[in-house]
C-alpha positions as CSV (number, residue, x, y, z in Angstrom):
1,X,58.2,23.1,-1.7
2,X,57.4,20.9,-4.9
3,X,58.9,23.3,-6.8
4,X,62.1,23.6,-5.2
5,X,62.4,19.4,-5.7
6,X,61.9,20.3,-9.2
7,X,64.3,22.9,-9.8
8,X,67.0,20.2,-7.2
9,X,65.9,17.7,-9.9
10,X,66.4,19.5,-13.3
11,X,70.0,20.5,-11.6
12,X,70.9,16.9,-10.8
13,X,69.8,16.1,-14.2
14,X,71.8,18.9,-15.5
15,X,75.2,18.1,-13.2
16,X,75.0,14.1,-14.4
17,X,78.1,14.9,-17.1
18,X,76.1,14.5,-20.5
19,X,75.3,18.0,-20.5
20,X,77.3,20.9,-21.9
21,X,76.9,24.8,-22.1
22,X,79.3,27.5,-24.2
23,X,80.2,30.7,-22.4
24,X,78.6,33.2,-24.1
25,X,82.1,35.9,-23.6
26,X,84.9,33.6,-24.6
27,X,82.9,30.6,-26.5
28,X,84.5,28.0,-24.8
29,X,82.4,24.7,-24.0
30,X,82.6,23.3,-21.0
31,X,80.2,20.8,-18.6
32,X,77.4,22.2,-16.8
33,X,78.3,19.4,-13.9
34,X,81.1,22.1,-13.3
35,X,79.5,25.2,-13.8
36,X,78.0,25.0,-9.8
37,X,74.3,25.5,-10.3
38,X,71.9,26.2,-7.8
39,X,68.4,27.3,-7.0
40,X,67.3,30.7,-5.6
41,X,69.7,30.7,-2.0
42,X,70.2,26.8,-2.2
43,X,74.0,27.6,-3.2
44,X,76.8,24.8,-3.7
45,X,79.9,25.5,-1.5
46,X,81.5,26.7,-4.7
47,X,78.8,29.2,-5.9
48,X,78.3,30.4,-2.4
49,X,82.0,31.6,-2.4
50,X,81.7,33.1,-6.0
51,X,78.5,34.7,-4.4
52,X,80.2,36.4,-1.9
53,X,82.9,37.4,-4.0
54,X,80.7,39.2,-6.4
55,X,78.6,40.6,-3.5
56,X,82.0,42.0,-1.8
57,X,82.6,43.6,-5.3
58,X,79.8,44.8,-5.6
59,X,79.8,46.6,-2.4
60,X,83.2,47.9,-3.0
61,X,81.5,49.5,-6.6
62,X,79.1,51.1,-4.7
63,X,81.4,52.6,-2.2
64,X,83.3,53.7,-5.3
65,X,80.2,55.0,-6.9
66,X,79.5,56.8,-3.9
67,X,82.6,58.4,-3.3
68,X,82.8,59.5,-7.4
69,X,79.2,61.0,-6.5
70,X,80.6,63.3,-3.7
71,X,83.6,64.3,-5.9
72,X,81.2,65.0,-8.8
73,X,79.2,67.2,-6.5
74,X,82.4,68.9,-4.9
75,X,83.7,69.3,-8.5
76,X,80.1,71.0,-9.9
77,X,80.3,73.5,-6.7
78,X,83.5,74.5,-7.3
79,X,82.7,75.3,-11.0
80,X,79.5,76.8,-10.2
81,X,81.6,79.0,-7.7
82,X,84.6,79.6,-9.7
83,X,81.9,80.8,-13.2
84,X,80.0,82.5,-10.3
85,X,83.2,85.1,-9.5
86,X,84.2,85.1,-13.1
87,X,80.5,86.7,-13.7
88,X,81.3,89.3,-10.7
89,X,84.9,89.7,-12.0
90,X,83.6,90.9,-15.4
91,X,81.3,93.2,-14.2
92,X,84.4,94.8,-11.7
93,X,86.8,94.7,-14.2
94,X,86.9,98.0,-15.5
95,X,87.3,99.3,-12.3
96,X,90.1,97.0,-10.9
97,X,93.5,98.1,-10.8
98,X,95.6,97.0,-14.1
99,X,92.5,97.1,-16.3
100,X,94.1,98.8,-19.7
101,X,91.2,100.6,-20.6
102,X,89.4,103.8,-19.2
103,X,86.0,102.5,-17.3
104,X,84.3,105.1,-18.5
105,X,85.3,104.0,-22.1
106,X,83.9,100.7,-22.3
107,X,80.2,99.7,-22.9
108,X,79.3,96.7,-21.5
109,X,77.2,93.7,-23.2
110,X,78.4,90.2,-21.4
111,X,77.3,88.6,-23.9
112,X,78.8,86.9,-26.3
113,X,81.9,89.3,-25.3
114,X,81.7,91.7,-22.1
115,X,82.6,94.8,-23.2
116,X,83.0,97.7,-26.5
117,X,85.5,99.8,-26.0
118,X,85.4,103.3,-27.1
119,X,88.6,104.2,-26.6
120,X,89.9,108.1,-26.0
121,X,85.6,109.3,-25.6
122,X,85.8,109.9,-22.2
123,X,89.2,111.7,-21.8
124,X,89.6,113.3,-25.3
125,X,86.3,113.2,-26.3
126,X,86.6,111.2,-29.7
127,X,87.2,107.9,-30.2
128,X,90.4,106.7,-31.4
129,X,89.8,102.9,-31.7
130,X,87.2,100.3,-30.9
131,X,87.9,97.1,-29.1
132,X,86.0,93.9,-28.2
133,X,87.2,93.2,-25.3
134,X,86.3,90.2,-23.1
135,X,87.4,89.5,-19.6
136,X,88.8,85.9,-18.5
137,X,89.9,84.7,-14.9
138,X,92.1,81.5,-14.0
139,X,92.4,79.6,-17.1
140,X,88.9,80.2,-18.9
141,X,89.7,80.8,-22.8
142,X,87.6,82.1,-25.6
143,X,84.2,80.3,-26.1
144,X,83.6,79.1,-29.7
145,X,81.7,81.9,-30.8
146,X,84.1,84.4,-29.0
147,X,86.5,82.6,-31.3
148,X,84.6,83.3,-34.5
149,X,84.0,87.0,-33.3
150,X,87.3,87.2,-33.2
151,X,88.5,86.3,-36.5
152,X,85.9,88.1,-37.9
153,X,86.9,91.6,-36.3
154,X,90.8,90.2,-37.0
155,X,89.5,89.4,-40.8
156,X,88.5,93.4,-41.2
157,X,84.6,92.0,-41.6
158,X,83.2,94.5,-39.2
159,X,80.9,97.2,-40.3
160,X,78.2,100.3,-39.0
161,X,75.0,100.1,-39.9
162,X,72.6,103.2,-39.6
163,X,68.4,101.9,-39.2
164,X,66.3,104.9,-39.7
165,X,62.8,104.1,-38.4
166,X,59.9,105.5,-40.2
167,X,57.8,107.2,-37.9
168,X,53.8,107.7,-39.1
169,X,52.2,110.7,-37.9
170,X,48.8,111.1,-36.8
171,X,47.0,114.2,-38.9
């Protein structure tokens, strides 16, 4: 209790006019007689009303926050779903209707780009061209290093390379 009259005191003290403050956002000076101080829940009439204010806006932030949450969520589920079938859709495509390629033609790798295309192998029995192909659903686009694959096959820097392994033999 003794502390409470001391903190009453030190505001009376404050709130007698001699005393000024500067608003640490805008600068301006102005009298801490009208800046409606108070101690712990021992509000003025003035700072109880800008105390319910903020606690109303703070409510309505937390609703907000809350509703942004579920959306997030919602948003992350349909993403997951939507990467989910494009996954399934890749490994489908060359047997869907439309797909330009023969199925038997086409190696697959997923990864960085779904599929080598050896095209003519299976129906004439020699390959006539090879194709990176990659497969795409809704409005996905070329990841940054499906990009630079890309260029680099468009650029004419693709080569074979032949590994021989050396094999020792027991005697």
């Amino acid at each position: 209790m003794k502390l409470k009259k001391e903190a009453l005191e030190v505001i009376r003290t404050l709130e007698s006019g001699q005393f000024r403050a500067e608003c640490p956002h805008c600068m301006e000076e102005f009298r801490l007689k009208d800046a409606g101080l108070f101690h712990l829940d021992d509000f003025t009439p003035a700072a109880r009303q800008l105390y319910a204010g903020r606690q109303e806006e703070q409510m309505e932030q937390a609703k907000e926050l809350r509703q942004a949450r579920k959306k997030v969520t919602v948003r992350s589920e349909v993403g997951t779903r939507a990467v989910n079938l494009g996954f399934i859709l890749e490994r489908l495509a060359p047997t869907m209707p439309g797909f330009r390629f023969h199925r038997n033609d086409c190696r697959s790798l997923f990864d960085p780009i779904d599929y080598v295309v050896f095209e003519g192998l299976s129906r004439k029995g020699s390959v006539e061209r090879i194709i990176f192909s990659d497969i795409k659903t809704g409005g996905a686009r070329l990841s940054p290093k499906q990009r630079e694959i890309k260029a680099l096959v468009e650029g004419g820097r693709v080569e074979c390379d032949l590994y021989k392994a050396e094999v020792e033999h027991e005697e």
